[in-house]
C-alpha positions as CSV (number, residue, x, y, z in Angstrom):
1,X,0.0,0.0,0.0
2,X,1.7,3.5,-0.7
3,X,0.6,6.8,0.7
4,X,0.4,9.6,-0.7
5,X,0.8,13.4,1.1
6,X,-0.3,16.7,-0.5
7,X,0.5,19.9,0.7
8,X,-2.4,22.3,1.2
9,X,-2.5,25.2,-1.6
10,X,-1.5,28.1,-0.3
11,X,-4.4,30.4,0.1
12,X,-4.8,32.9,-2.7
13,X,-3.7,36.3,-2.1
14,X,-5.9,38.6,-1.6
15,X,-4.4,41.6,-3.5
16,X,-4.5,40.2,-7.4
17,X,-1.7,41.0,-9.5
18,X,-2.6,42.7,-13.0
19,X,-2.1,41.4,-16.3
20,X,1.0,41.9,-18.0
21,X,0.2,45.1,-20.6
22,X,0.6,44.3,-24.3
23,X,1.8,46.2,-27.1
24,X,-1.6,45.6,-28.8
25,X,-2.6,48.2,-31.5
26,X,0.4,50.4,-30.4
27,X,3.5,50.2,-32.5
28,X,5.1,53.7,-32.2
29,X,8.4,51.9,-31.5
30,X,8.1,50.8,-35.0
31,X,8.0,54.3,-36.2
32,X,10.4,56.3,-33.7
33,X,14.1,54.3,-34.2
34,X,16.6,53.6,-36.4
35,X,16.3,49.9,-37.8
36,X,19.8,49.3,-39.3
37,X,18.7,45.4,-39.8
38,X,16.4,47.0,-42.2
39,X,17.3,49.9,-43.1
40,X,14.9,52.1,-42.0
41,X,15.1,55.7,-40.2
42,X,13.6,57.0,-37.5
43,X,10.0,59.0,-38.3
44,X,9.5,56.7,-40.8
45,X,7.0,53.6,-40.3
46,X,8.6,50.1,-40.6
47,X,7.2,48.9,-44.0
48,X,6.4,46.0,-42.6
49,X,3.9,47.2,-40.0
50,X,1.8,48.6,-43.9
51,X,-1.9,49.0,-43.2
52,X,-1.8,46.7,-40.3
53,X,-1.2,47.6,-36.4
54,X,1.7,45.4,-35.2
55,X,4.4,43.6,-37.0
56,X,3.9,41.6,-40.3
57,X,6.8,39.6,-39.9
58,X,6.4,39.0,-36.0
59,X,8.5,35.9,-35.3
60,X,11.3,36.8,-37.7
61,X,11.8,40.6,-36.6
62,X,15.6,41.5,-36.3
63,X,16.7,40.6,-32.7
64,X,16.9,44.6,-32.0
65,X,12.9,44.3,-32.0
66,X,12.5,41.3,-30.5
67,X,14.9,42.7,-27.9
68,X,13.1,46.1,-27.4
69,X,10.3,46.8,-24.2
70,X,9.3,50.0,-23.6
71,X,9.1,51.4,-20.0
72,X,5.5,51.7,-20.6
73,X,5.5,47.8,-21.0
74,X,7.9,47.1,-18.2
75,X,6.5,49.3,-15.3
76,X,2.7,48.5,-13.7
77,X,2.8,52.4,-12.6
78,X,2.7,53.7,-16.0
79,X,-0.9,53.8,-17.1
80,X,-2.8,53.6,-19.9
81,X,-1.6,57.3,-21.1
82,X,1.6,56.8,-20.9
83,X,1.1,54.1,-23.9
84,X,3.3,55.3,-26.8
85,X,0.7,55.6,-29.0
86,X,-1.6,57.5,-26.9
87,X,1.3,59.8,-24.9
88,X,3.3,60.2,-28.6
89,X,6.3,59.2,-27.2
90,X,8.2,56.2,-26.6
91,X,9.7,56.0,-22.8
92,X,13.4,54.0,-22.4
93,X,16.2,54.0,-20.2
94,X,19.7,53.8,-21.6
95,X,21.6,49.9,-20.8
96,X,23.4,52.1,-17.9
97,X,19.8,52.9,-16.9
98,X,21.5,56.3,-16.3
99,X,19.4,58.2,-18.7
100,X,15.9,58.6,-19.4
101,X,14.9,58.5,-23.1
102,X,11.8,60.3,-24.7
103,X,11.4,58.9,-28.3
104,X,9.0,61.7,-29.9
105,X,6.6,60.6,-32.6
106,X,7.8,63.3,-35.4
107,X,3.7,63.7,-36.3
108,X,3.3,65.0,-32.9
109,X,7.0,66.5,-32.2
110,X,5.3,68.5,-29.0
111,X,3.7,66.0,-27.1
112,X,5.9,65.8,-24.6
113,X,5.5,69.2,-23.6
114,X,1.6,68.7,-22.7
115,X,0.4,67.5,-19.4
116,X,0.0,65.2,-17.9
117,X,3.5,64.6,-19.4
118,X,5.7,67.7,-19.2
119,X,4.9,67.9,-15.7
120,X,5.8,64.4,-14.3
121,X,9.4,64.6,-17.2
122,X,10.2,67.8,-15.0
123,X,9.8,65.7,-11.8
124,X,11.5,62.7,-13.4
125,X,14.2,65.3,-14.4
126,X,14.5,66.4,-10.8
127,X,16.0,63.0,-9.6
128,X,18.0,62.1,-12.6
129,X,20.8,64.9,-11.9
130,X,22.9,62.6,-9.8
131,X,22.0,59.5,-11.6
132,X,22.3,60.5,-15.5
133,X,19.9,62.5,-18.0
134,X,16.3,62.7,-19.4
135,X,17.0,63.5,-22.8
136,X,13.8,64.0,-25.3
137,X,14.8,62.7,-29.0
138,X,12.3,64.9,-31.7
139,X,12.1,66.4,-34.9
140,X,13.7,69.7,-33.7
141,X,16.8,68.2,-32.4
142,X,17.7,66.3,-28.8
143,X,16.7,68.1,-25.3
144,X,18.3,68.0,-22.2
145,X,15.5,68.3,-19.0
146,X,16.3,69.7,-16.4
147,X,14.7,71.4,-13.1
148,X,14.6,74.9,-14.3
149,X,15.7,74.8,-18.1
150,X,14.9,72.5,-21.5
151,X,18.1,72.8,-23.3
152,X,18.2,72.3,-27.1
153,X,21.1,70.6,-29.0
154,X,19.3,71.1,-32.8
155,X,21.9,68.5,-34.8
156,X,23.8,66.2,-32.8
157,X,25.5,63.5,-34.4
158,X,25.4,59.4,-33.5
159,X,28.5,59.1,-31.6
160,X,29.0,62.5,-30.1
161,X,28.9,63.0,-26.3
162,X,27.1,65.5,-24.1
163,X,28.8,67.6,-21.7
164,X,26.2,68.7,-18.9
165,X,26.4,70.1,-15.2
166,X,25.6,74.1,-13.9
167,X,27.4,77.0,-14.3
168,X,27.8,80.4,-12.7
169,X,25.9,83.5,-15.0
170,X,25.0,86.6,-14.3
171,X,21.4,85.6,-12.8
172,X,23.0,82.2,-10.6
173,X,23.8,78.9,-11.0
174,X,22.1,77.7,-14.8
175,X,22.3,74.3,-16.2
176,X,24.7,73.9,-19.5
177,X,24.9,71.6,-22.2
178,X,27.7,70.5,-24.6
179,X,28.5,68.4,-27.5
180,X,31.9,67.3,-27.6
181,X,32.1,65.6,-31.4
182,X,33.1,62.2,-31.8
183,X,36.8,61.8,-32.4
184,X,37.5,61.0,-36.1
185,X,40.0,58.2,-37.0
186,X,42.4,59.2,-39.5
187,X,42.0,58.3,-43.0
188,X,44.8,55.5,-43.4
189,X,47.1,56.3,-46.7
190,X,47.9,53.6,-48.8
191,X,51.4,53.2,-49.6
């Protein structure tokens, strides 16, 4: 004769944990970023999202997408108008997760300046001093967030690195910005 013991379940908790959120009909990511894997720039829609919301070749989609979450994916605070689509933005943090990233929608190149939005980027700005950036990628060039200022860089260039931290004028202590270029290589001569 064998015997058999169960544990009791353990009793469900009371407090039930949401559903994971799903990209569903948003694909702003789609639209925002460079896709080198396929050759596509950023404002312009992936071809292969065409009349369709989502991907059309979902399954085969360079490892860069498959890789991608947006913060609005990844953090149960960020409600339903945060969504890219909805907010116009994409939200990410940098692999460092040093720096905030605000991915504009180039249709709606503003839409991080109106609220509910501007208001919690300021507060988000606010903590990121000591920590890194919140920089807003749009049409009219990158932006630097801070407490008191938006600072606007118009053209910087993939590879070049920003300078940032306050400096003395004549009305106090003001947040700067600079772009220090990317260091070119040489041309090698052939001999």
């Amino acid at each position: 004769m064998s015997q058999h013991t169960h544990q009791a379940a353990a009793a469900p908790s009371t407090k039930a944990r949401p559903a994971l959120k799903v990209c569903g009909d948003c694909n702003l990511c789609c639209k925002v970023y460079d896709i080198d894997d396929l050759g596509k720039k950023a404002g312009d829609l992936c071809h292969h999202t065409g009349h369709i919301k989502g991907c059309g070749v979902w399954g085969l989609h360079p490892k860069t997408c498959q890789d991608f979450k947006c913060l609005w994916l990844k953090h149960e605070d960020l409600n339903a108008l945060w969504r890219p689509d909805i907010a116009g933005f994409v939200l990410r943090l940098d692999p460092n997760g040093t720096t905030l990233n605000i991915d504009v929608d180039h249709a709606r190149a503003h839409a991080w300046r109106a609220e509910p939005y501007y208001s919690q980027i300021k507060l988000w700005s606010e903590n990121f001093p000591s920590k890194g950036l919140v920089l807003i990628h749009a049409k009219d060039g990158l932006w630097v967030v801070t407490p008191t200022e938006d600072l606007n860089i118009p053209n910087p260039k993939r590879g070049d690195t920003l300078e940032t931290g306050m400096e003395d004028s004549l009305f106090g202590p003001r947040p700067f910005v600079r772009v220090i270029p990317q260091k070119k290589t040489p041309a090698r001569r052939r001999a």
